[in-house]
C-alpha positions in Angstrom: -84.3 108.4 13.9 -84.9 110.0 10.7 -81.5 111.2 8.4 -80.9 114.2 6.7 -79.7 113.6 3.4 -80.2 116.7 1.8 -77.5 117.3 -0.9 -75.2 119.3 0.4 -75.9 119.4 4.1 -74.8 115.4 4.8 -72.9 115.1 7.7 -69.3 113.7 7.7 -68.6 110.1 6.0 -68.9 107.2 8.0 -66.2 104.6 8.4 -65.9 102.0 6.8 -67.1 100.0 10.0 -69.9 103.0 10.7 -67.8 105.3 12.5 -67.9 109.0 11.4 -64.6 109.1 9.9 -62.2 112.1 8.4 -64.1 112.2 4.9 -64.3 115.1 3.0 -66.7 117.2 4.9 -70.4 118.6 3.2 -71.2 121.3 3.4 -74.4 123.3 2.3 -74.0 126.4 0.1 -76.7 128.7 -0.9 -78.1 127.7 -4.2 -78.7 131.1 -5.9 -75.1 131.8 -4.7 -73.5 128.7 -6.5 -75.6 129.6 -9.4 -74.1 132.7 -9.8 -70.8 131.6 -9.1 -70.8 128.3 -11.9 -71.8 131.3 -14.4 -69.1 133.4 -13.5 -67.0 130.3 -13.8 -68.3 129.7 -17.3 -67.1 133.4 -18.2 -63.9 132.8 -16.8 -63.5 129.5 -19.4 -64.8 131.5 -22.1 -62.0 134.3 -21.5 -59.1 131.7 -21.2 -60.0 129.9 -23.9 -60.1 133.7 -26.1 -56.2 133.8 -24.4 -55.1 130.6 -25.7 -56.0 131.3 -28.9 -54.1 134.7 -28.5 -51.3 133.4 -26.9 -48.7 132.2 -29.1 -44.7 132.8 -30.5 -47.1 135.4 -32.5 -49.2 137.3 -30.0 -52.3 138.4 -31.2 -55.2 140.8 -30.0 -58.1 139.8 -28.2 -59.9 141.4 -31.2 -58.1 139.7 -33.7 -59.4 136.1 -32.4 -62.8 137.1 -32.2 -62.9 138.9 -35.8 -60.6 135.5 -36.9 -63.6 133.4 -35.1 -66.8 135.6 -36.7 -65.4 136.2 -40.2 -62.7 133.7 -41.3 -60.7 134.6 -44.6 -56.9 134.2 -45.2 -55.9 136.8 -43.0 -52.4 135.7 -41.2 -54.4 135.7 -37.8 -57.0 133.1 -39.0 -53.7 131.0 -40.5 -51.9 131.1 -36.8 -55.7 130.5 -35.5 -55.9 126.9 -37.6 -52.6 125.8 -35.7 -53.8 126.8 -32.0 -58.0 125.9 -31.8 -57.1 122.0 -32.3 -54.9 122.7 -29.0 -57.6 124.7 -27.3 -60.4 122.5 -27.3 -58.0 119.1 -26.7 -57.2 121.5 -23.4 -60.8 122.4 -22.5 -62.1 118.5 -23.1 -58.7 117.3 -21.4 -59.2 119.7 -18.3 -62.5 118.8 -18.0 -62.2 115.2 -18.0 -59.2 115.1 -15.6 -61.4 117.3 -13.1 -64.2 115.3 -12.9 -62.9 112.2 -12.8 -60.5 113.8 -9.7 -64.0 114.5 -8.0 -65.0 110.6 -8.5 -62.3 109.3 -7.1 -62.5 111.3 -3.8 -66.0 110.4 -3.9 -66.0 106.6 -4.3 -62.4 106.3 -2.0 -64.3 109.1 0.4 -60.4 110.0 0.2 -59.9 114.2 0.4 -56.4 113.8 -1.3 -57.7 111.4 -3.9 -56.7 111.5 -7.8 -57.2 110.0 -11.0 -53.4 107.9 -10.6 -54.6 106.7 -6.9 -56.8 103.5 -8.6 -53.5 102.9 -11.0 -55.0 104.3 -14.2 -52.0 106.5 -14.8 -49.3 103.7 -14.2 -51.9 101.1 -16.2 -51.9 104.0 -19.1 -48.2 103.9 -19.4 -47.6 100.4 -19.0 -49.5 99.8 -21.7 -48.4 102.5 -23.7 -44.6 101.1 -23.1 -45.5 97.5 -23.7 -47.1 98.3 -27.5 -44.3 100.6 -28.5 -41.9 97.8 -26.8 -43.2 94.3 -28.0 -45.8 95.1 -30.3 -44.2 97.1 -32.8 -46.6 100.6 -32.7 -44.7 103.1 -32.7 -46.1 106.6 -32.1 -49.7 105.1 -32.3 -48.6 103.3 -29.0 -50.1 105.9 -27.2 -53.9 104.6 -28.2 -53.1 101.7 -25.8 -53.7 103.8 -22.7 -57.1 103.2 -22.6 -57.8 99.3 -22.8 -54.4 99.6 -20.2 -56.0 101.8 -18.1 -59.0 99.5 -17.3 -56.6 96.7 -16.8 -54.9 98.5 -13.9 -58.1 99.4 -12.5 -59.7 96.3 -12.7 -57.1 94.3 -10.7 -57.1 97.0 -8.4 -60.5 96.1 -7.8 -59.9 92.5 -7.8 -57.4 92.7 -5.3 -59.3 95.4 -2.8 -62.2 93.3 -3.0 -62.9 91.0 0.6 -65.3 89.3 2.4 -67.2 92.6 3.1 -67.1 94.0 -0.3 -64.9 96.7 -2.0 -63.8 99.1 0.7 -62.1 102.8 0.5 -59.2 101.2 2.6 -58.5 98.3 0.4 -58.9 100.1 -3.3 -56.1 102.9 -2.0 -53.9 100.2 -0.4 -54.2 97.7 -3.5 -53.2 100.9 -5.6 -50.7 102.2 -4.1 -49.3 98.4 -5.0 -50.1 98.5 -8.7 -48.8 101.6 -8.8 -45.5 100.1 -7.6 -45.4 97.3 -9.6 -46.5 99.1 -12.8 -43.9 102.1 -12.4 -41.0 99.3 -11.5 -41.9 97.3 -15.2 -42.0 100.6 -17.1 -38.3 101.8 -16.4 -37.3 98.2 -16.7 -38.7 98.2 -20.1 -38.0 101.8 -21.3 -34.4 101.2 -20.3 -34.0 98.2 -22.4 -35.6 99.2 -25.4 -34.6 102.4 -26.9 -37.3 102.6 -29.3 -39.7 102.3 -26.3 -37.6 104.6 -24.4 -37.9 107.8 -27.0 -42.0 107.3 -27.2 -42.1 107.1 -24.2 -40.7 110.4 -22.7 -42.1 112.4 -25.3 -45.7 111.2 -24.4 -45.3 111.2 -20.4 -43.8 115.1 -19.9 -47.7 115.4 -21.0 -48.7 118.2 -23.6 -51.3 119.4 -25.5 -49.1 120.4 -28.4 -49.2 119.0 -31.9 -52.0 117.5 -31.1 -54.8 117.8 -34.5 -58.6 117.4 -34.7 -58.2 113.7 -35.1 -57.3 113.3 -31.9 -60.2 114.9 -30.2 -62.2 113.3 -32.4 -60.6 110.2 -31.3 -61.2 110.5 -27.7 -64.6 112.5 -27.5 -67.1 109.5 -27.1 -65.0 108.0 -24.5 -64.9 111.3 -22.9 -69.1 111.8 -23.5 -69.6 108.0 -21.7 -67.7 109.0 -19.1 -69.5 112.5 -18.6 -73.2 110.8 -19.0 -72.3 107.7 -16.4 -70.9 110.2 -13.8 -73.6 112.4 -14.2 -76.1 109.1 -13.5 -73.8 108.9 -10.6 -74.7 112.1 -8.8 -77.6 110.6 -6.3 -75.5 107.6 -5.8 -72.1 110.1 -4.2 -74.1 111.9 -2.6 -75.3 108.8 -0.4 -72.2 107.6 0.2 -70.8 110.5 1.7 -72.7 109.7 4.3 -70.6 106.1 4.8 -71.2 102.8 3.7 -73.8 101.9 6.7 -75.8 104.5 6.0 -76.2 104.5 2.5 -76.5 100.8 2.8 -79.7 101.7 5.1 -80.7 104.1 2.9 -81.6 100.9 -0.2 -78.4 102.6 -2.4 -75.5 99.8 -3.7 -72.5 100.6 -2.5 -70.9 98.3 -4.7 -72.5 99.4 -7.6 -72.0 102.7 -7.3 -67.9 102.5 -6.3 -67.4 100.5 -9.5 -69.8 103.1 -11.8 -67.7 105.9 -10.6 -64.0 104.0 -11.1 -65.0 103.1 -14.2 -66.7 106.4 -15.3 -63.1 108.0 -13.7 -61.3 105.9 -15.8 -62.8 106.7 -19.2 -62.3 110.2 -18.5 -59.0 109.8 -17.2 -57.4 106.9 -19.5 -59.1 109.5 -22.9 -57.1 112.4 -22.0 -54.1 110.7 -20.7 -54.1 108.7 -23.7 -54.4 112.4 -25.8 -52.4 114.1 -23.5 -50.0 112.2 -21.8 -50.2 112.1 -18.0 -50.7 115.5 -16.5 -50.3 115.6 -12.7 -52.8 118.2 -10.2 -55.6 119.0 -12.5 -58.1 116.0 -10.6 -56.5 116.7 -7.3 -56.3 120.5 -7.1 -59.5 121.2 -9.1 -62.0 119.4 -6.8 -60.0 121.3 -3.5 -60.8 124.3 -4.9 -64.3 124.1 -6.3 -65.8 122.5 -3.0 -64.7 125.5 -1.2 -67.8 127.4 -3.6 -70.0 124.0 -3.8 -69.9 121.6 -0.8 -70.2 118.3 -1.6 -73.2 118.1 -3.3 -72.1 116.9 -6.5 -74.7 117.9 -8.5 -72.3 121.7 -8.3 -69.5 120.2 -7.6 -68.5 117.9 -10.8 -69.9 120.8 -13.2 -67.9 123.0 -11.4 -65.2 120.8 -12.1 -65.7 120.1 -16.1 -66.0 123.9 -16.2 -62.6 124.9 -13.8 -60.7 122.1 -14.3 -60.1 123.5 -18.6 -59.4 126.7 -16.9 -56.7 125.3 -14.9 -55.0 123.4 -17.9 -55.5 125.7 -20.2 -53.5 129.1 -17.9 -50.5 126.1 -17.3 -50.7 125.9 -21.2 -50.6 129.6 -21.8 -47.6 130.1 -18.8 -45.5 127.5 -20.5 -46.1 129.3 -23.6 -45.3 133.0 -22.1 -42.4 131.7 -19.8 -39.7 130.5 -22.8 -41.2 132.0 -25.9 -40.7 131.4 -28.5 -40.3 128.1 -27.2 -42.7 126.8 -24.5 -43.0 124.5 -21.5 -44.9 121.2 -21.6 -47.9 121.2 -19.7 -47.3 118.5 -17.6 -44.5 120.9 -16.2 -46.3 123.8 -15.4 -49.3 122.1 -14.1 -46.7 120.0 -11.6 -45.4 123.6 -11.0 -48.5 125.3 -10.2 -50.4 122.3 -8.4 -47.7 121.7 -5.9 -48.6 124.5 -3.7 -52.1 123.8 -4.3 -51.4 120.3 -2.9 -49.5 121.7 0.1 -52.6 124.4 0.8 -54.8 121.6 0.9 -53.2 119.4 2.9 -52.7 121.9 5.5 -56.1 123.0 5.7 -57.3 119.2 6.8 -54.4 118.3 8.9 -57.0 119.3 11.9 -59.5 116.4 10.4 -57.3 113.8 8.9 
């Protein structure tokens, strides 16, 4: 019997023993239509990023930005400009990082309420982050540890959800969920017995894009570019395995190879902004939700759907918690916990009738 394994129009994932199982369902959208859509989407990131650099204790105009932007001199706009474009582009590369790595995760775990922090890289980045401010001595440039920390977690997480029949969506959430656990139990221990570690550390974990400088993004942008180009490489590989592990076995495709290509180009995405950033909560879970209502599963819409909505997302929780208390603001690991929360309830409401 021949399959259909047209992107977009696969049928739901099979099981992990070849059952059709409660994956997130494909579906096929019109291709003209998603075109159109993924441009709008593009206008929509171009307009909040023009807000965020409006949005400030100092408001300015919409036409202020762009004449700061086109003919840059010493006017007081361009000054307050300097201060918030550093924050504006960490938010669009942050966003789009945490989106897209979101929409791997669900993919490789076939998991509809799957994020970034389900394969431990959250818990590994903060271990790590507490045990060099803690025992190493590094102070504020602690935070760099995220990443090498990151990989750690995830890589036992493999190690431990691997069996006789391989890595399986089952296992990797299960052996998680246990890292997780452990991870979270060793950094109170540690942040409440060393004070040092303790101040770092809740500065960097509330998650915020402020007084954050170009150095940073340079920092991060070709861990953030890897990850892009691998999960990119990725796209035929997900869009096999949505149709379960049996099948896509069938089908010549390595199921192995292409769960452990899309952890670990999750995990560059995800450990580079965290590490920026902080951990900030919703953006992978909520973003992928929303954008597969528009694309389906065919992952060739829906992870640049994802690197172009997820920025939009972060970026309107940046300018909220910048509105809501000026001249102070929120962080925006706050407002995106805020804002996400429904999202999360939406969601799981609408598959309670397949999960």
């Amino acid at each position: 019997m021949a399959t259909d394994i047209r992107p977009g129009s696969a049928p739901p994932a099979a099981s992990d023993d070849g059952r059709t199982g409660s994956a997130v369902p494909a579906t096929r959208r019109p291709v003209s239509g998603v075109a159109v859509g993924l441009l709008l989407a593009v206008g929509l990131l171009v307009l909040s990023v023009m807000v965020s650099l409006a949005v400030g204790s100092k408001a300015l105009s919409l036409g202020e930005v762009w004449t700061a932007l086109t003919h840059p001199d010493d006017s007081y706009a361009r000054t307050v400009m300097e201060s918030r474009i550093p924050r504006t582009i960490l938010g669009v590369v942050a966003g789009a990082s945490l989106a897209v790595a979101g929409a791997l995760i669900q993919g490789i775990t076939r998991n509809p309420l799957g994020d970034p922090g389900l394969l431990g890289v959250n818990a590994g980045a903060a271990a790590a982050v507490v045990t060099g401010t803690a025992f190493l001595g590094l102070g504020t440039a602690g935070v760099w540890a995220a990443i090498p920390g990151a990989f750690v977690a995830v890589a036992v997480v493999y190690v431990l959800g691997s069996g006789r029949r391989g890595v399986t969506p089952l296992r990797l959430v299960l052996a998680g969920a246990v890292i997780n656990a452990v991870l979270t139990a060793y950094i109170q221990a540690v942040s409440l017995t060393h004070p040092s570690a303790f101040d770092n550390y809740r500065f960097w974990v509330v998650g915020s894009l402020a007084g954050r400088g170009h150095d940073v993004i340079i920092a991060v942008l070709p861990v953030v570019v890897a990850g892009m180009v691998l999960a990119l490489l990725l796209i035929p590989g997900l869009n096999v395995l949505a149709l379960g592990d049996e099948t896509a076995r069938a089908l010549g495709a390595s199921t192995a190879v292409i769960r452990v290509g899309g952890a670990a180009a999750a995990t560059l995405l995800c450990a580079a902004a965290t590490a920026a950033c902080g951990p900030i909560a919703f953006i992978g879970l909520a973003v992928p939700h929303m954008v597969r209502a528009v694309t389906g599963s065919d992952h060739r819409w829906l992870l640049p759907y994802c690197a172009v909505l997820g920025p939009v997302l972060l970026l309107t929780a940046d300018i909220v918690g910048r509105v809501l208390v000026r001249p102070g603001e929120l962080m925006v690991g706050v407002v995106t916990a805020f804002l996400g929360a429904p999202i999360l309830m939406l969601s799981v409401r609408r598959l309670k009738g397949r999960m």
